[in-house]
N, C-alpha and C positions, 0 to 999 in steps of 0.2 A: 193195302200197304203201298206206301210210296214207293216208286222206281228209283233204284241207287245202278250208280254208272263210275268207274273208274274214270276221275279225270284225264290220266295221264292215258289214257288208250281214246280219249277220246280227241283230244289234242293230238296226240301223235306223238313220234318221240321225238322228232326234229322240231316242232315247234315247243313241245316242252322241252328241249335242252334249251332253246333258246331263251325261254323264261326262265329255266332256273339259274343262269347264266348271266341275268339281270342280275339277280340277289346281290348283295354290297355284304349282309350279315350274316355271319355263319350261326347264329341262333337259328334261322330258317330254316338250313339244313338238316340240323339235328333236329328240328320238330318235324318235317318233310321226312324223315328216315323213320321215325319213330309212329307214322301215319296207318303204313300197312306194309305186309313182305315185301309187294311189288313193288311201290315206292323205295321200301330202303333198298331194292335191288339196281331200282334205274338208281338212285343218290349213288352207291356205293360204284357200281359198275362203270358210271359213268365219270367218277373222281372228282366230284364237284369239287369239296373242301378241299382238295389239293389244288383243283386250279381257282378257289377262293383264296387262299394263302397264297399263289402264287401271282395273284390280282395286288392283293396287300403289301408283299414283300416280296421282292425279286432275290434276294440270297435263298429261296426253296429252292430253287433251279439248280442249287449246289447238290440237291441230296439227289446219290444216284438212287437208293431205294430204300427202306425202314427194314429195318429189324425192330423185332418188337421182344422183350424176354416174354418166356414161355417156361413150366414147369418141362423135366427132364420127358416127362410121357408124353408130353405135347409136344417134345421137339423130335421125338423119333418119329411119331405116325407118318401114315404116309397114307397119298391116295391117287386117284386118278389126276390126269393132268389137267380135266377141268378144276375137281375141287381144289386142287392147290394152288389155281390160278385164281378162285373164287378168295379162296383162304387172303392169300396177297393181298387181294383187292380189298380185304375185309382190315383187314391191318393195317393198311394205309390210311384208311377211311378213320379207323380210330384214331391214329395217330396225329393226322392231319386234322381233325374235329379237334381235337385237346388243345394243338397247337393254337390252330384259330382259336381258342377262347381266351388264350395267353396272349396272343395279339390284340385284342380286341377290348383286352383286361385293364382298368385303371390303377394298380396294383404296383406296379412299374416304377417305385420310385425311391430305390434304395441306391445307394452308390456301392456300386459291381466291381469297385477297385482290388484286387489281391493284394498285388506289390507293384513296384518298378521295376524297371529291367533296365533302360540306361536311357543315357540324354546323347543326341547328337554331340554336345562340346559340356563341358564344365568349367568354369572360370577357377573356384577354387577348391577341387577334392580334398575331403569328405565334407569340409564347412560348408557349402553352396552341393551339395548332394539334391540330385532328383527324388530322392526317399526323405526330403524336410516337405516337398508337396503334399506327401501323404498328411500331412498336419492341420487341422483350419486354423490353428491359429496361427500370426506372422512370429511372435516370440515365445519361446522356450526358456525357462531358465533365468530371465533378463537377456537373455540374446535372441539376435533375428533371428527368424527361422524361413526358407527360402531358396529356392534354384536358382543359379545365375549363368548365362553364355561365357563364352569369351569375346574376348571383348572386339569389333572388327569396324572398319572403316567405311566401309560400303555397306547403308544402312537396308541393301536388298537380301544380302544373306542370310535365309532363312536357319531353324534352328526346329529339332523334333523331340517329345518326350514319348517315350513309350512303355506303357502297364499289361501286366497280365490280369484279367481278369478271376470273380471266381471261378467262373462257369468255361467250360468251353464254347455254349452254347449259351447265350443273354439275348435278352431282347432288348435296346438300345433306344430308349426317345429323347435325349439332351443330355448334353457337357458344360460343365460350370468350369470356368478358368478364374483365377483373381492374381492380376498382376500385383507385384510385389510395389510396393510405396518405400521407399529408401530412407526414412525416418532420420539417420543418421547422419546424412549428409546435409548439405545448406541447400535449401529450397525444398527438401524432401519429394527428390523427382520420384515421377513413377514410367518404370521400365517396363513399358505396356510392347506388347508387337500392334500391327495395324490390322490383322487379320488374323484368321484361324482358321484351319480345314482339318477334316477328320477322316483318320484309314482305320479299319477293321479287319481284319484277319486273322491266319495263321502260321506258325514260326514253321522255316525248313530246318530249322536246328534244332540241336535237341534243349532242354528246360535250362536256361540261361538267367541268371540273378544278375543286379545292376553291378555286385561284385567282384564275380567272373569277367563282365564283359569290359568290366574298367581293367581290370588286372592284365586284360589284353589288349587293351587299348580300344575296342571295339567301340567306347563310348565318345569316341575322340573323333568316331568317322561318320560315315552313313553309311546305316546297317538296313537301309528297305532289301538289299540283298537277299537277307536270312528272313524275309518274311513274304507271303501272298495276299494282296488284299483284297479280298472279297466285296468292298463298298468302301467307295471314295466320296466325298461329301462336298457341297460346293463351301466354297469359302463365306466364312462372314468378318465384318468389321467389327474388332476391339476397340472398346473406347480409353483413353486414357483416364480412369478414373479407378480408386483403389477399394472394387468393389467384385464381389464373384457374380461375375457375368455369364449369365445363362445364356446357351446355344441351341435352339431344343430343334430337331432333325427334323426334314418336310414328312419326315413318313418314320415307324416303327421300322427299326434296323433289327436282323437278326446276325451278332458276331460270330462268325464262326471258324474257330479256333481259338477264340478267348483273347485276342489281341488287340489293345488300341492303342492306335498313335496321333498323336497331336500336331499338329505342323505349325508354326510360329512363324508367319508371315511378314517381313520387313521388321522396321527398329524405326522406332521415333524418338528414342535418349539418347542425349552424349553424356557419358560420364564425364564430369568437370577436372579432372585429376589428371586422365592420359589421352580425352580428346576422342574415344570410341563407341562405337554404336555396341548396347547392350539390351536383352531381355532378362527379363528375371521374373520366376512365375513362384507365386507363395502357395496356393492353393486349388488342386485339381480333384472334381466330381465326375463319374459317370455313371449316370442316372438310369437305370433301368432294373430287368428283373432276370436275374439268374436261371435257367430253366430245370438245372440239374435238384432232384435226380429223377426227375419224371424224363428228361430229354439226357442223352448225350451225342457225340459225335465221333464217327474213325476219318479221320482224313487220307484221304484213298492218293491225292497227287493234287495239282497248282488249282484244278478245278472242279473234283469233285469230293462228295464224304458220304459216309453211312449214316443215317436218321437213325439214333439207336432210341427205342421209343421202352421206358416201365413204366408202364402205366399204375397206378396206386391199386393198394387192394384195399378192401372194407376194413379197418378197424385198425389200420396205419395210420402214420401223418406224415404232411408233406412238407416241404420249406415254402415250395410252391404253390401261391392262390391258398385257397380253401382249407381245411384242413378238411381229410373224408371225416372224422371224429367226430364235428361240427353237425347239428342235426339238420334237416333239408329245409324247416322253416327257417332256420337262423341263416343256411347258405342263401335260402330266396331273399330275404329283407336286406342281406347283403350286396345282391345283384341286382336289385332294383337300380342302381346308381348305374349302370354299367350298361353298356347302348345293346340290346337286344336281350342279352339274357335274364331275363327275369324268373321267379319263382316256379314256372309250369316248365321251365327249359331247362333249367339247371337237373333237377332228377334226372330228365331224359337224356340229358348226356353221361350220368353218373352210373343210370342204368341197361342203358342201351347200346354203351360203348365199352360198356367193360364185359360183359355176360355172351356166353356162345347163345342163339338163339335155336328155336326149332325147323324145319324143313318147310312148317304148316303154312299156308297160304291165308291162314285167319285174321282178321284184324283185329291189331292191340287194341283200338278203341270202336266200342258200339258204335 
């Protein structure tokens, strides 16, 4: 009989953290945990998939720790201080494994818009309304449809739109803007800004409609006050042309608190009538994937939130990814398309992160 030898003891654990540290895919992971007890013990012990995800996306550093739901008998027990430190470790590990596949997922490509919430200026309420963006088309009715500034002299004043998402929690990989083309006037200028930058976060106020906040004048000022943002994006150049122009982010952004703001950098039109620099924006996308109701979040203060993680159970469905209902060949031929997980790694995350396992030291595979 051949001699069998644990790698990981053979290596050591300081050279094997350092290799599994390499890893870029978190499919690895979850084939690596699903290997043998001892394996998933260094994976889980050691929090790869969290500091995989936190490799990927720097807004993880937000979450001070997961809560995961659990049935009422499962949230009473209780045990020694090691198993419930085990326990933690073991619920991060799922939580964080799911997420990474959400990251990692091509999926990602519905626009995560809810509502509006207000425009830094309005030129003319409710006709030039930040809630005519929510529209792709530029006319309604026989009328334009469109947001417009007010109108100002100094073509550096910038201008903000801002939406609530569905999610609290989204995962974030590009924004489409489409400057408004003015049809109606002569030359049919287009009121383009020269840039664009992007904030993300969450409201210190409480749930605020772009009605409320006109009614208060709130949409008349600058409201970054009433919000924290979590990721700031560098700027990009708008081109003047009347077209939805895509911005798609150096890296998957996770929003958290469900807020996005726009920034409207500089003014290149003079209206011909009063001589002033204007933007006017017909059409706004934010392109990504909602994570609820697999993920939510508690916003604890300016920097930190609770990971609130429900994981799916068998013979539910999700909004998110997969549906579990889906049977494992259909989800494998699915994830063929998708960078690591494929057919043999999809089960092993379905069944390996949802299920309490044994104490036994056996290996899942001969």
């Amino acid at each position: 009989m051949d001699m069998c030898f644990d790698f990981l003891e053979w290596l050591g654990p300081d050279t094997s953290t350092s290799v599994l540290m390499i890893l870029d895919d978190p499919a690895d992971l979850v084939r690596l945990s699903a290997v043998s007890r001892s394996w998933r013990r260094f994976v889980i012990s050691n929090g790869f998939c969290k500091k995989l995800c936190l490799r990927m996306c720097l807004e993880v550093s937000y979450f001070e720790n997961v809560i995961e739901a659990s049935t009422p008998r499962e949230s009473s027990e209780v045990g020694s201080s090691t198993a419930m430190e085990w326990a933690s470790l073991e619920k991060e590990h799922r939580a964080y494994s799911y997420l990474s596949y959400y990251l990692t997922s091509s999926s990602g490509n519905q626009d995560c818009i809810s509502e509006s919430i207000c425009a830094s200026s309005t030129d003319n309420y409710p006709v030039e309304s930040i809630e005519n963006t929510l529209i792709e088309s530029d006319r309604v009715d026989m009328r334009p449809s469109y947001w417009s500034s007010k109108g100002e002299r100094d073509p550096v004043v910038p201008e903000t739109l801002t939406y609530r998402l569905d999610s609290k929690l989204c995962i974030i990989n590009e924004i489409k803007v489409k400057p408004f083309e003015a049809y109606f006037q002569p030359g049919s200028p287009i009121y383009s800004a020269k840039a664009v930058r992007f904030r993300m976060g969450h409201s210190r106020s409480p749930h605020v409609t772009e009605t409320d906040a006109t009614d208060n004048n709130v949409a008349q000022g600058t409201p970054n006050e009433n919000y924290v943002w979590t990721y700031v994006s560098p700027s990009f150049p708008m081109v003047q042309e009347n077209c939805l122009q895509s911005f798609k982010l150096p890296r998957p952004v996770i929003c958290i608190g469900g807020i996005v703001q726009i920034e409207l950098l500089g003014r290149v039109q003079v209206q011909e009538v009063d001589g002033l620099y204007y933007v006017c924006v017909c059409h706004v996308q934010v392109i990504g994937l909602p994570l609820a109701p697999i993920f939510d979040a508690n916003i604890l203060g300016d920097q930190c939130a609770v990971l609130k993680f429900l994981p799916p159970r068998e013979g539910t469905s999700s909004k998110v990814g997969i549906p579990p209902s889906v049977s494992l060949p259909e989800r494998g031929s699915d994830m063929k398309a998708r960078s690591g997980w494929n057919h043999r790694t999809l089960p092993l995350l379905y069944t390996f992160l949802r299920v309490s396992e044994s104490d036994s030291d056996e290996d899942f595979f001969a």
